[in-house]
N, C-alpha and C positions, 0 to 999 in steps of 0.2 A: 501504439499508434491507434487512435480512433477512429473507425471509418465511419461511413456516412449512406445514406439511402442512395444517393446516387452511386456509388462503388457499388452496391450490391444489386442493381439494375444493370449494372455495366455490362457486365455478362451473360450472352444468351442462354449460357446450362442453368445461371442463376435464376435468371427470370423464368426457366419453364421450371423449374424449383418451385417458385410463388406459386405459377401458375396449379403445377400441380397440389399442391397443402393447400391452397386457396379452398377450396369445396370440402375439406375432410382432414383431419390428421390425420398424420402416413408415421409408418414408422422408419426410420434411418434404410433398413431393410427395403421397404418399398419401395421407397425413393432411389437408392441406387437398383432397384430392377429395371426401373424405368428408360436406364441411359448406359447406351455402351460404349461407357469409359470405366476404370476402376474404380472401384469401395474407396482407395484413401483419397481420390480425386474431389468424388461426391462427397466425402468428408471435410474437404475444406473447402469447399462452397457453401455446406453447411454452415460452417462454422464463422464464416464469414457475413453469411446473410443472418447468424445470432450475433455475433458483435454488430451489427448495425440497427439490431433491433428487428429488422423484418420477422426472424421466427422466432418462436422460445421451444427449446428443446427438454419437454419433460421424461423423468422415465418412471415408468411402467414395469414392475418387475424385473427381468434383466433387459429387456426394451427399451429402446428410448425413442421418442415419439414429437415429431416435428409439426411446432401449431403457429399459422399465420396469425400474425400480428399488423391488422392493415393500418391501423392509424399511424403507423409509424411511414407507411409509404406515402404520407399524406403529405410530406413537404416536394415530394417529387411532383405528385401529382399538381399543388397547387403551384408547382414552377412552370411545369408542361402547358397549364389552362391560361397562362394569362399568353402565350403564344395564340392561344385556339381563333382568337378574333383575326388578330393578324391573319392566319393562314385563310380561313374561312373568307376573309374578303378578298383575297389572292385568287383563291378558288373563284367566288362568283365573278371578279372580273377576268379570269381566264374564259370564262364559260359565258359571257356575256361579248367578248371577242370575237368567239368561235361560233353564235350565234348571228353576229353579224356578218361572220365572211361566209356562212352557208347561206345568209338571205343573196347576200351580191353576188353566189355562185349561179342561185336559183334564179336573179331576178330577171 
């Protein structure tokens, strides 16, 4: 089965996964200190977020060592941005609304 960047966002341990290796290589080790659930848990999140391409797992002596790969997050991302305008003008006429029923409160 091939997944996909969106499967491996899917999941909030996976995304603070990114989040974490995002600034630094971590090793497998590090990575599960970070979360208390188990080693083989954190190993299939791993391993998941390397089938989609988000990390490459190199190793390092008998280490092995989790390195973000962000251009792979890049099809997500450019899904997410073409929503941004929509939401964005949702937003200022919420807030152009709420502008007007504080002036008619005050007036």
């Amino acid at each position: 089965m091939r997944r996909d960047v969106f499967q491996a966002i899917a999941d909030p341990i996976r995304r603070d996964i990114i989040e974490l290796v995002s600034t630094e290589s971590l090793s497998v080790n590090e990575v599960a200190e970070k979360f208390e659930i188990s080693r083989p848990a954190i190993s299939k999140h791993l391993k998941i977020l390397n089938e989609c391409g988000i990390i490459e797992i190199h190793k390092k002596g008998r280490e092995r060592f989790c390195l973000i790969q962000p251009k792979n997050l890049l099809p997500a991302f450019l899904w997410i941005e073409q929503y941004q305008k929509l939401w964005e003008d949702k937003i200022d006429s919420f807030e152009n609304y709420l502008m007007e029923l504080k002036n008619r409160n005050n007036g």
